[in-house]
TORKOL-4160 file (C-alpha; in steps of 0.2 Angstrom, whole numbers, padded with zeros to 4 digits, m for minus):
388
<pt num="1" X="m0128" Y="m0159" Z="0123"/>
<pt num="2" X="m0118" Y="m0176" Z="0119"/>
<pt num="3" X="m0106" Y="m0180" Z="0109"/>
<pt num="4" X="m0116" Y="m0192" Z="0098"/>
<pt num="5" X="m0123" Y="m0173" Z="0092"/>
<pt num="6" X="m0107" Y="m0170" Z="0087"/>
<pt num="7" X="m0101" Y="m0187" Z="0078"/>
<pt num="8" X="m0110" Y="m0197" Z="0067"/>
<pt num="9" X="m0109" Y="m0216" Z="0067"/>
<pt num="10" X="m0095" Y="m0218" Z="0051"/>
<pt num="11" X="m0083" Y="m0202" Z="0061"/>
<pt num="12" X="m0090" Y="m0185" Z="0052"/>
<pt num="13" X="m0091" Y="m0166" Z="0061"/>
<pt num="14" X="m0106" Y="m0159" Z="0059"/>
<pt num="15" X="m0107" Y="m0140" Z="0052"/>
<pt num="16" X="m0106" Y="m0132" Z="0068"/>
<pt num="17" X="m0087" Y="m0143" Z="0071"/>
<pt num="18" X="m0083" Y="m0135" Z="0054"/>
<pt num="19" X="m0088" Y="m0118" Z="0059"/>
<pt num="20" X="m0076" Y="m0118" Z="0074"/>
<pt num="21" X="m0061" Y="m0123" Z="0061"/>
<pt num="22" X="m0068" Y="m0109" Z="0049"/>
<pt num="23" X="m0068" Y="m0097" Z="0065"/>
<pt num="24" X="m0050" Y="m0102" Z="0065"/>
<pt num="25" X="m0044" Y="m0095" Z="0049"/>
<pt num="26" X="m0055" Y="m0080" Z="0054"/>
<pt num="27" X="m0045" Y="m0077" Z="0066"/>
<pt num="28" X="m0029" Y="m0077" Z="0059"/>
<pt num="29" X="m0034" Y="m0063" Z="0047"/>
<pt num="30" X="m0043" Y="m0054" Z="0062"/>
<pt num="31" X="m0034" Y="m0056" Z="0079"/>
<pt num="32" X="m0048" Y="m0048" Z="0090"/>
<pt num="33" X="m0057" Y="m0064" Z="0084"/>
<pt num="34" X="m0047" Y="m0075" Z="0097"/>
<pt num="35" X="m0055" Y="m0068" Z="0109"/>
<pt num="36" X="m0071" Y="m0078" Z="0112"/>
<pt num="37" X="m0062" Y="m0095" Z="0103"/>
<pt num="38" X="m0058" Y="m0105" Z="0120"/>
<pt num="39" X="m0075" Y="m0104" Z="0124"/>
<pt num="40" X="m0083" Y="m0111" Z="0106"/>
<pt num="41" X="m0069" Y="m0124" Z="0109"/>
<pt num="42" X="m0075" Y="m0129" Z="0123"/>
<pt num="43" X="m0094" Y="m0128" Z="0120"/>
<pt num="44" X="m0088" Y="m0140" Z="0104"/>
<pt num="45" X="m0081" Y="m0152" Z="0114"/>
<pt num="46" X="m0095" Y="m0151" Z="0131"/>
<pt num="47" X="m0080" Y="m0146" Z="0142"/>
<pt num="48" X="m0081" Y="m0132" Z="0156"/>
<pt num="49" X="m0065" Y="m0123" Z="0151"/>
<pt num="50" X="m0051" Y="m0121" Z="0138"/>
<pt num="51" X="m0034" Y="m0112" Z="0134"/>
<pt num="52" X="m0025" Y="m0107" Z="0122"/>
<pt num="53" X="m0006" Y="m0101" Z="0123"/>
<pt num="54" X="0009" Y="m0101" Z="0118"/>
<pt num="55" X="0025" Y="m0107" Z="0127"/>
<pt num="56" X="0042" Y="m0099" Z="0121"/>
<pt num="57" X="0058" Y="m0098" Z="0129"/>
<pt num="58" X="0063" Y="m0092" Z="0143"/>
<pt num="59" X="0047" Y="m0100" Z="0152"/>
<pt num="60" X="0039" Y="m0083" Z="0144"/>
<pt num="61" X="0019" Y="m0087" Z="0142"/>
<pt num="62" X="0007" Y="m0078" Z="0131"/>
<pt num="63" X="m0012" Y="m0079" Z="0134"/>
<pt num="64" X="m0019" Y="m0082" Z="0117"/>
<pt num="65" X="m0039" Y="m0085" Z="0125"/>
<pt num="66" X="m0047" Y="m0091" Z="0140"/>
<pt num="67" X="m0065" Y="m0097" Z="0144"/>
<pt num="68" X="m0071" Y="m0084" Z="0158"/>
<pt num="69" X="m0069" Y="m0095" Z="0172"/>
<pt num="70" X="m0051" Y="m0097" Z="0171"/>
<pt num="71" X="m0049" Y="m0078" Z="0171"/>
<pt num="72" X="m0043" Y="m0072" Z="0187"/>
<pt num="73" X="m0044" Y="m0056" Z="0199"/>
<pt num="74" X="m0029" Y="m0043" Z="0193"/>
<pt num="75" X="m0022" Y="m0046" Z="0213"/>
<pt num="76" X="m0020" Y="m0064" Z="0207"/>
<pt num="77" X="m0012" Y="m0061" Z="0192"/>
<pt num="78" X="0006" Y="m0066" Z="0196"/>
<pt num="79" X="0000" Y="m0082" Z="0205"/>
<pt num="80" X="m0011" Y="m0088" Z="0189"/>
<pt num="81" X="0006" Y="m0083" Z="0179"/>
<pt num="82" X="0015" Y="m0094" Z="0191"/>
<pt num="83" X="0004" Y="m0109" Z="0187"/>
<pt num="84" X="0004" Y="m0107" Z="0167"/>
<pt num="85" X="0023" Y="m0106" Z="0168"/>
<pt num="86" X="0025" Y="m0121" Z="0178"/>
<pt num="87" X="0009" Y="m0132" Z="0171"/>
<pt num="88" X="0013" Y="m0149" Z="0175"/>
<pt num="89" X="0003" Y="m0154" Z="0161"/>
<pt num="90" X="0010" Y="m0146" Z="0149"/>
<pt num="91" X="0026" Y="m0151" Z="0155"/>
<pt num="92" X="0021" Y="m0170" Z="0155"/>
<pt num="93" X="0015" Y="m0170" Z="0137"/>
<pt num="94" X="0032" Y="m0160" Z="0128"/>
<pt num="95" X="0041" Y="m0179" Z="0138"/>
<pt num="96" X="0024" Y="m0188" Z="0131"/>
<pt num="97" X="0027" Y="m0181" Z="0111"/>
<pt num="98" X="0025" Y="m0166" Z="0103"/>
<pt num="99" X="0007" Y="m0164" Z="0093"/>
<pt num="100" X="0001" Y="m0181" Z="0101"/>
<pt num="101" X="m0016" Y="m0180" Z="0106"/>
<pt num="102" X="m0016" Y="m0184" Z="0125"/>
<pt num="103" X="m0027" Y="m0184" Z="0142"/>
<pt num="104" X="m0024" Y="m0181" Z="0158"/>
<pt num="105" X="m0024" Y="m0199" Z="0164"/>
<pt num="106" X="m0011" Y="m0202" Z="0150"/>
<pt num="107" X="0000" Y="m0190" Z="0159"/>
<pt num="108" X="m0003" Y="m0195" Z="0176"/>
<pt num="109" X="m0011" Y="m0208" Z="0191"/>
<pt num="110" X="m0025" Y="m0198" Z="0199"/>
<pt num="111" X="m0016" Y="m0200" Z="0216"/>
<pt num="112" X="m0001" Y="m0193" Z="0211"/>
<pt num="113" X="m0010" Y="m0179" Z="0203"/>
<pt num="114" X="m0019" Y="m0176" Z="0217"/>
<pt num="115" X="m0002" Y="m0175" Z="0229"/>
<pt num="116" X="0004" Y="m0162" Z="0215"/>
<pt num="117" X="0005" Y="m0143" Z="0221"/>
<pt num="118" X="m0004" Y="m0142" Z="0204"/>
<pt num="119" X="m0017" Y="m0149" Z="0208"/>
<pt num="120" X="m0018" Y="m0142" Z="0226"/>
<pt num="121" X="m0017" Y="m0124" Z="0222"/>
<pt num="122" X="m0023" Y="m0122" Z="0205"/>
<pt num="123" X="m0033" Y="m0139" Z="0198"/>
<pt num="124" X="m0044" Y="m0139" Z="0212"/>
<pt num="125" X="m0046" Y="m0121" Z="0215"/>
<pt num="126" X="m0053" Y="m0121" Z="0194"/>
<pt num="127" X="m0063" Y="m0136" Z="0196"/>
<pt num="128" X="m0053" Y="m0144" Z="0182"/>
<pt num="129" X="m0049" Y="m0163" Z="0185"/>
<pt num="130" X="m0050" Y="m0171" Z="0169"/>
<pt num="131" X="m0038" Y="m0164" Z="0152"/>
<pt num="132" X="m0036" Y="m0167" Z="0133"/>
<pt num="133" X="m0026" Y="m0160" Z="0123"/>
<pt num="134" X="m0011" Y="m0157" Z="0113"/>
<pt num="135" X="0006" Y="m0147" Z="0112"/>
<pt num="136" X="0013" Y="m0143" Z="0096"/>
<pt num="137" X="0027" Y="m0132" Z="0088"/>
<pt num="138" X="0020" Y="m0114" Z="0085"/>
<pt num="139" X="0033" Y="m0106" Z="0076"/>
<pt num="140" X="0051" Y="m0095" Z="0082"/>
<pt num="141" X="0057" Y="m0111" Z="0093"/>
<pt num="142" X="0038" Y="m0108" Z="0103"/>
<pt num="143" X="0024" Y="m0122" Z="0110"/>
<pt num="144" X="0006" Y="m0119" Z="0107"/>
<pt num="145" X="m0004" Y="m0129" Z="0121"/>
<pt num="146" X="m0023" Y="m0132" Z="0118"/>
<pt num="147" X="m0031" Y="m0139" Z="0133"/>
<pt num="148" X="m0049" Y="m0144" Z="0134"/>
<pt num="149" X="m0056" Y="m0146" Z="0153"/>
<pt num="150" X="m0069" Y="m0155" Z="0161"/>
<pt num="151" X="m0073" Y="m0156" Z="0181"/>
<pt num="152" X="m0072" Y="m0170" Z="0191"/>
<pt num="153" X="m0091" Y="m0176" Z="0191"/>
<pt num="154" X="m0093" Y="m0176" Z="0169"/>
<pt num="155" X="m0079" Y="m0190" Z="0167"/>
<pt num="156" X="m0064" Y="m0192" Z="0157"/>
<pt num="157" X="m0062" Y="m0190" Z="0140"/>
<pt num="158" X="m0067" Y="m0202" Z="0126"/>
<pt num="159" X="m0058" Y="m0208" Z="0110"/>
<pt num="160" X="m0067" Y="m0199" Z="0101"/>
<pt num="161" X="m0064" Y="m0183" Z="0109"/>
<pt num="162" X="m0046" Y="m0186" Z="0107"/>
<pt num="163" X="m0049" Y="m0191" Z="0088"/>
<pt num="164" X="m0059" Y="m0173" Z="0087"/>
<pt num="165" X="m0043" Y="m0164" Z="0095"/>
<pt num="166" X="m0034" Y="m0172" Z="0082"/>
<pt num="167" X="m0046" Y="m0166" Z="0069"/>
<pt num="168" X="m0045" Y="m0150" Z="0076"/>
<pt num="169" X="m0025" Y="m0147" Z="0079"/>
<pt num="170" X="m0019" Y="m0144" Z="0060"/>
<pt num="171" X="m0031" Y="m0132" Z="0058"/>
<pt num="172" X="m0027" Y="m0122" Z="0073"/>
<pt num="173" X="m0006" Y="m0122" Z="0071"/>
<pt num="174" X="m0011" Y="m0119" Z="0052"/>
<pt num="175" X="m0020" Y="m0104" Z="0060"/>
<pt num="176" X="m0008" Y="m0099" Z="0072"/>
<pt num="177" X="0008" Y="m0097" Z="0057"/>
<pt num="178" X="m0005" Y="m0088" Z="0046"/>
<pt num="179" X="m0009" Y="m0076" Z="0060"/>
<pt num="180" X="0009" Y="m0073" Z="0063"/>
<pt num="181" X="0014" Y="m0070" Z="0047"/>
<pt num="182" X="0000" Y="m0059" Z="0042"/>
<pt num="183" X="0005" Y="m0048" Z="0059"/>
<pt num="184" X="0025" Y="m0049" Z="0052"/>
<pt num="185" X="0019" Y="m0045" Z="0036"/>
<pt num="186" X="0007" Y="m0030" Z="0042"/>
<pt num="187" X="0023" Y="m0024" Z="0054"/>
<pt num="188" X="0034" Y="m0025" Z="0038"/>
<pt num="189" X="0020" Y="m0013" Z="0029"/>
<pt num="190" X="0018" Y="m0002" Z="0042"/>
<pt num="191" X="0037" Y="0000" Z="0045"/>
<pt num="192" X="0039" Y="0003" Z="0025"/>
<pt num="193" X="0025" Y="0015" Z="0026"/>
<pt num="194" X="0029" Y="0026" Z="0041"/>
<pt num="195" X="0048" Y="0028" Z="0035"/>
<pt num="196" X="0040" Y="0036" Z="0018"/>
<pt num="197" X="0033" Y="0048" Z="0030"/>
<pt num="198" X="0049" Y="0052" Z="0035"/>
<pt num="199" X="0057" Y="0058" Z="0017"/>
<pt num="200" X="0059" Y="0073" Z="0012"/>
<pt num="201" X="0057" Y="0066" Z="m0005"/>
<pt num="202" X="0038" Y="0063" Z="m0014"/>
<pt num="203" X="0038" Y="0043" Z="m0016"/>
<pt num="204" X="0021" Y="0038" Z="m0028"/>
<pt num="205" X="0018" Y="0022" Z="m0033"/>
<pt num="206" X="0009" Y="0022" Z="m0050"/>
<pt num="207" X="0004" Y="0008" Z="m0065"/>
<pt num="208" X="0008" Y="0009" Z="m0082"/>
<pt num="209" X="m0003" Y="0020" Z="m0084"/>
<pt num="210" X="0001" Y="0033" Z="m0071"/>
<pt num="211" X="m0012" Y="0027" Z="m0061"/>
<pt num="212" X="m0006" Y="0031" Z="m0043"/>
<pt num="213" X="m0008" Y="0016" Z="m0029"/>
<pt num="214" X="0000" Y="0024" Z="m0015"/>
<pt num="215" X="0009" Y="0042" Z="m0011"/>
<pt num="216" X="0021" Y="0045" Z="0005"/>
<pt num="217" X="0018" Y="0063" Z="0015"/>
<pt num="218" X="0027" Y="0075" Z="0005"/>
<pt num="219" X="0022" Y="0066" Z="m0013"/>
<pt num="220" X="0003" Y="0069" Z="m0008"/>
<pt num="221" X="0007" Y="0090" Z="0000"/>
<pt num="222" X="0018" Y="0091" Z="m0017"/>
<pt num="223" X="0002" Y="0085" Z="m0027"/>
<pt num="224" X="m0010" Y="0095" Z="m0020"/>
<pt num="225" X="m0002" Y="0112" Z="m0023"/>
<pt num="226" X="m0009" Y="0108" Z="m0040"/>
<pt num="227" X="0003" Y="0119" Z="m0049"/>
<pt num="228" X="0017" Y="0112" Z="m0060"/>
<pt num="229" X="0011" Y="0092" Z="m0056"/>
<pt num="230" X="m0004" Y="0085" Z="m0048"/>
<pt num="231" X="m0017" Y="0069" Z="m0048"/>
<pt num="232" X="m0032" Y="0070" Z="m0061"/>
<pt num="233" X="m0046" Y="0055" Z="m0059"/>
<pt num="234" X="m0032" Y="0047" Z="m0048"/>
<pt num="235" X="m0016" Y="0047" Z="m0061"/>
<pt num="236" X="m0003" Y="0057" Z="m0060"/>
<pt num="237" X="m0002" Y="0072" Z="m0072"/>
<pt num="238" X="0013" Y="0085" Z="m0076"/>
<pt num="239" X="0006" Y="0101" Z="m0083"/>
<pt num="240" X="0017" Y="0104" Z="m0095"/>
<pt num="241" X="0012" Y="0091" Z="m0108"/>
<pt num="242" X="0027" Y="0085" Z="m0116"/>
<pt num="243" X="0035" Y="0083" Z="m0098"/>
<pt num="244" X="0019" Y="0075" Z="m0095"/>
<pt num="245" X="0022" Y="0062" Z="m0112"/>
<pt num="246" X="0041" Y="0060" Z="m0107"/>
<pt num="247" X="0034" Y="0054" Z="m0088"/>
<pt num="248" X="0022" Y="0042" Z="m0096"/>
<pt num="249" X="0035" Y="0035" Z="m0106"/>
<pt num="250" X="0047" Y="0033" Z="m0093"/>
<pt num="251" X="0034" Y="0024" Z="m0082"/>
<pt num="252" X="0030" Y="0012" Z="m0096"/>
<pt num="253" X="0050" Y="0008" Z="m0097"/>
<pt num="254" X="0052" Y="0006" Z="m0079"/>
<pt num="255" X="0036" Y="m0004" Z="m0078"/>
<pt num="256" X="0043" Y="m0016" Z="m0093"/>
<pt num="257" X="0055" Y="m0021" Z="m0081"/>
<pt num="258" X="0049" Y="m0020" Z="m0063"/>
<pt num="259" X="0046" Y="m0040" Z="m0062"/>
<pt num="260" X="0062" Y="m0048" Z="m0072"/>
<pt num="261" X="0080" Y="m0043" Z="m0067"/>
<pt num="262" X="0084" Y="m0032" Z="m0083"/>
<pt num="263" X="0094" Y="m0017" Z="m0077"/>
<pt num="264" X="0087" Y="m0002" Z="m0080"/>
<pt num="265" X="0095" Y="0015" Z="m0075"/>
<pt num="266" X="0084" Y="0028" Z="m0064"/>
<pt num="267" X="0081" Y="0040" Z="m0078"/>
<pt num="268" X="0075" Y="0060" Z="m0071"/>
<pt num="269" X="0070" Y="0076" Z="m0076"/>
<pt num="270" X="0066" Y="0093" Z="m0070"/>
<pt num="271" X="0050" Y="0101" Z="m0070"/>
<pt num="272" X="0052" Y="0120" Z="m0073"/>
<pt num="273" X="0042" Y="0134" Z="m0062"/>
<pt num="274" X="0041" Y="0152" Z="m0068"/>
<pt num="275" X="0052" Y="0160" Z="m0055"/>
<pt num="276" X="0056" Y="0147" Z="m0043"/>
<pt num="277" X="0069" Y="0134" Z="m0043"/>
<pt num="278" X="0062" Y="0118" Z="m0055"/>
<pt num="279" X="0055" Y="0100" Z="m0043"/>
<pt num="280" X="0067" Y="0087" Z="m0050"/>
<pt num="281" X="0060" Y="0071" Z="m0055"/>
<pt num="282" X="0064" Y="0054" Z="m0056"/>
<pt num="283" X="0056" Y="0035" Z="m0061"/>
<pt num="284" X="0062" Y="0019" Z="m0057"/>
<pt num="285" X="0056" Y="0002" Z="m0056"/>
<pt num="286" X="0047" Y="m0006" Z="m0040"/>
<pt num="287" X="0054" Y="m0023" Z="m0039"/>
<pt num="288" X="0044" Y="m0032" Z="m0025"/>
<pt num="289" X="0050" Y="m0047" Z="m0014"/>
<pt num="290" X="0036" Y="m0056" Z="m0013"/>
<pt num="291" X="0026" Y="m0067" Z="m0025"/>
<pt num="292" X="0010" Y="m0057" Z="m0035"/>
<pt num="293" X="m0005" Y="m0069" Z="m0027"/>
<pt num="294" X="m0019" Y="m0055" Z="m0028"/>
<pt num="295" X="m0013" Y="m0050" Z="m0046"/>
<pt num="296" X="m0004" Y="m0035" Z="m0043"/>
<pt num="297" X="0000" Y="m0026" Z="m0057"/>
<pt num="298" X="0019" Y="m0024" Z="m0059"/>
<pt num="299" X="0023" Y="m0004" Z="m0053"/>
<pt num="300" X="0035" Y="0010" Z="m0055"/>
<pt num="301" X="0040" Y="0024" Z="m0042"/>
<pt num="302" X="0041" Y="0041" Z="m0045"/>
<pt num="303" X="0053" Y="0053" Z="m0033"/>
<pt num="304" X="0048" Y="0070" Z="m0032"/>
<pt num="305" X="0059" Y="0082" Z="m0024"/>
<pt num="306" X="0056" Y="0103" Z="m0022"/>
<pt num="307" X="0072" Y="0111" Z="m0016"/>
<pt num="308" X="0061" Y="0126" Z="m0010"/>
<pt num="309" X="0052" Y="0116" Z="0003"/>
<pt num="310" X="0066" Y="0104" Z="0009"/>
<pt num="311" X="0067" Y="0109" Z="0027"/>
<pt num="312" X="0079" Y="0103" Z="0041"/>
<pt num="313" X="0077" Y="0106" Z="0059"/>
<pt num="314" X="0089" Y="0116" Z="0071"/>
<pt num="315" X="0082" Y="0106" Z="0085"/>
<pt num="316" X="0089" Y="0089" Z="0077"/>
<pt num="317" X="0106" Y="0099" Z="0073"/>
<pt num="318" X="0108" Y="0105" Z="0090"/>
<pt num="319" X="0107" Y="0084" Z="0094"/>
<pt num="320" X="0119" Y="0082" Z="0083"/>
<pt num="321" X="0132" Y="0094" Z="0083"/>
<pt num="322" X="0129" Y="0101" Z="0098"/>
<pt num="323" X="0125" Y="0119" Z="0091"/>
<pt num="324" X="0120" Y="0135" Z="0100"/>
<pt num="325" X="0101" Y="0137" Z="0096"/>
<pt num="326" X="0108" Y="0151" Z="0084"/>
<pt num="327" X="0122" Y="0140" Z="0075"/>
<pt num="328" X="0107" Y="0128" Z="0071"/>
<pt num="329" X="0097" Y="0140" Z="0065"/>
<pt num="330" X="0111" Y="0146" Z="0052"/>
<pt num="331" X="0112" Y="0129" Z="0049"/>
<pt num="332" X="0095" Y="0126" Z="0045"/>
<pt num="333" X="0095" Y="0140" Z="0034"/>
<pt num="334" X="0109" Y="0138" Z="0024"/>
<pt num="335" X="0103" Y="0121" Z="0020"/>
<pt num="336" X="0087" Y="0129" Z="0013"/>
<pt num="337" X="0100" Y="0138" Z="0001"/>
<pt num="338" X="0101" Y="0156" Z="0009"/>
<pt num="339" X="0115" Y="0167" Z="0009"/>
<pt num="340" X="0122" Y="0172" Z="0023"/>
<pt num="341" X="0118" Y="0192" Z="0020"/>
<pt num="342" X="0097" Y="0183" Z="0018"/>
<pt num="343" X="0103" Y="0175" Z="0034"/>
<pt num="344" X="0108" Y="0191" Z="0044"/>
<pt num="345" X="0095" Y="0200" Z="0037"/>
<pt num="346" X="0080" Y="0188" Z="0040"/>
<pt num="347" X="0087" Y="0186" Z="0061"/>
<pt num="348" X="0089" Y="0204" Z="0060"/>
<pt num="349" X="0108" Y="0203" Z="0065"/>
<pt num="350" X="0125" Y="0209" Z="0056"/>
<pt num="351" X="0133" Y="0198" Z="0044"/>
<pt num="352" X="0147" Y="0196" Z="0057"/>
<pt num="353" X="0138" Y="0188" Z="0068"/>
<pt num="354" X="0133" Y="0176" Z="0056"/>
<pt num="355" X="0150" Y="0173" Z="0050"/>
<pt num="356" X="0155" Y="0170" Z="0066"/>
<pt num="357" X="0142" Y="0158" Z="0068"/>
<pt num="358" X="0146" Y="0149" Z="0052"/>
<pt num="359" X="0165" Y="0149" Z="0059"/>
<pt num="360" X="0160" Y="0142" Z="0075"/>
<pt num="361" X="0147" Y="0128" Z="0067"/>
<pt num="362" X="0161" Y="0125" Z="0055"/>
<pt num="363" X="0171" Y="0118" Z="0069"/>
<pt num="364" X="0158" Y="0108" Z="0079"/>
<pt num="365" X="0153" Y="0098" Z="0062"/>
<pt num="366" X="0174" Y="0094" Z="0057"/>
<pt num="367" X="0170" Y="0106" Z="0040"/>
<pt num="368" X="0181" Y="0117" Z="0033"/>
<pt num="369" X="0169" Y="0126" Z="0022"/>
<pt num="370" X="0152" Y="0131" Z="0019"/>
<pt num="371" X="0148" Y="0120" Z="0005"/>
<pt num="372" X="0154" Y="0106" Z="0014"/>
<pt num="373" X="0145" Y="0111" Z="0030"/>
<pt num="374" X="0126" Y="0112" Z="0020"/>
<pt num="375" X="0131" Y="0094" Z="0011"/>
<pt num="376" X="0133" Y="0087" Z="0029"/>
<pt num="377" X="0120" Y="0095" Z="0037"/>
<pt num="378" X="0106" Y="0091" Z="0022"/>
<pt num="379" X="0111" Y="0072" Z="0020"/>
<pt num="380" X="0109" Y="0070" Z="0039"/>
<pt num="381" X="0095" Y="0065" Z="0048"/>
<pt num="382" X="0090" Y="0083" Z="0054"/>
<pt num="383" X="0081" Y="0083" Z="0036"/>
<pt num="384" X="0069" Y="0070" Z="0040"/>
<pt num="385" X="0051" Y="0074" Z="0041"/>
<pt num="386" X="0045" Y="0081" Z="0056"/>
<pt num="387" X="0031" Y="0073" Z="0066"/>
<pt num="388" X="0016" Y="0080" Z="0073"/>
């Protein structure tokens, strides 16, 4: 296929040019869609081979896509490393100008070329002699290289392949930033999401009108107890109705405010259970740091917490505090609130043996009393949620 299929007489693409720039974009939002692009480059521009990469400090080099043919055997994975990390083109056009559209005859005389090791021991061996292309600033102090190749017998490149490279190069940095800032952004959530996990405290997101968007872990074990607070047709619902009324009202508030920088304080309440300690409660608003371009509804997060289930493990104490496996345990248990006569009795050992316990875990935490021992032991990280 020629280029005149590509290029009509006044300098328009034709739809398959402006499919490769949509494939782009797609690929920004998907990053398995990279693979595959060096080759429609190329095909677009009737060239052998292409790359894509990016150049960052440190002479580190990542591999964005390759056509097939410049994909080499895993024993000749350090040498091929060699070669990108040391590209004489790519080196030639940083000196030539960044984002300046360039060939390889713009770079250098076909003899010197031919003297250069690069050509010697990786040109030739690729069957690459002629180049356009471009270098460009990707981002983080980073160069993105694009570089379109043709073998010796098809001829250099034209103007007006250069002038489609140009075409083509603000689409693929703007893809490039997009990609990484949806991967950043998609870390950031599944950072924030993951460390919900880890509470011991039921985090839901919920609208004004209870209806629930998101629910850590222990929010979504908490709600499905369905006893004393639960989810009905996806909102969250307190049994007890007038509890139920004060939660909805205290959402509304904290919703009011959740996009404008009014103060509003945390307000809380206790759920009551018939013969176990009450969940405790609490509504604030969710201020987010990022602009509302999908039309988020401003939200309000409500914290759950169940004394009875709050759990801490010995193993993480014994980390910590360096604790006999039986010191953490009456660690762990006197953090879930038992007495050290429940203690003794539950470990089926004498109450002086759990004193001395206490005595000695007393000393290895820098406590002087029991009550200041649990508060230590409860706000540490040994109460984090346990993994799988």
């Amino acid at each position: 296929m020629g280029l005149e299929n590509h290029v009509s007489p006044g300098g328009d693409f034709t739809s398959g040019f402006s499919d490769l720039i949509g494939s782009l974009y797609e690929a920004a939002v998907e990053p398995g869609l990279w693979s595959g692009m060096a080759g429609r480059i190329a095909a677009a521009f009737d060239s052998s081979s292409a790359v894509l990469k990016l150049n960052g400090s440190g002479g580190n080099v990542q591999l964005l896509d390759t056509t097939a043919n410049l994909v080499v055997s895993e024993t000749e994975t350090a040498w091929a490393d060699h070669w990108h990390r040391n590209d004489l083109w790519v080196e030639r056009s940083v000196a030539f100008g960044l984002s300046r559209v360039i060939t390889s005859q713009d770079l250098i005389s076909p003899e010197e070329e031919r003297r250069s090791a690069f050509y010697q021991e990786w040109l030739r061996r690729l069957d690459i002699h002629h180049m356009a292309g471009v270098v460009f600033p990707a981002g983080d102090g980073s160069i993105g290289v694009l570089g379109i190749h043709r073998p010796k017998q098809c001829g250099h490149f034209s103007v007006v392949d250069c002038r489609r490279v140009a075409v083509l190069l603000p689409h693929l940095r703007r893809a490039l930033l997009l990609g990484r800032r949806i991967a950043e952004t998609t870390l950031a959530e599944a950072h924030a999401l993951d460390a919900l996990d880890s509470l011991d405290t039921g985090v839901i997101s919920v609208d004004a009108g209870c209806r629930i968007h998101h629910a850590n872990a222990r929010a979504e074990a908490l709600l499905s107890e369905g006893q004393e607070i639960y989810a009905l047709n996806g909102r969250l619902v307190v049994r007890h109705q007038a509890l139920n009324l004060r939660l909805g009202s205290l959402v509304r508030d904290a919703v009011a405010v959740a996009g404008c920088s009014s103060a509003q304080p945390e307000a809380a309440f206790g759920i009551p259970r018939e013969g176990r300690a009450p969940l405790t409660l609490a509504v604030a608003p969710l201020r987010p740091r990022w602009s509302r371009l999908d039309g988020q509804p401003p939200l309000a997060l409500v914290f759950l917490r169940d004394p009875e289930s709050a759990t801490v493990s010995p193993e993480q104490l014994r980390n910590l505090f360096g604790l006999t496996r039986s010191e953490a345990v009456v660690a762990a248990e006197l953090a879930r609130g038992r007495s050290l006569a429940q203690i003794a009795a539950a470990q089926g050992v004498s109450p002086e043996t759990v004193r001395s316990h206490l005595k000695r875990l007393l000393a290895k935490t820098g406590t002087r009393r029991q009550a200041e021992a649990v508060a230590l032991i409860t706000r540490s990280v040994a109460g984090l949620a346990r993994r799988p």
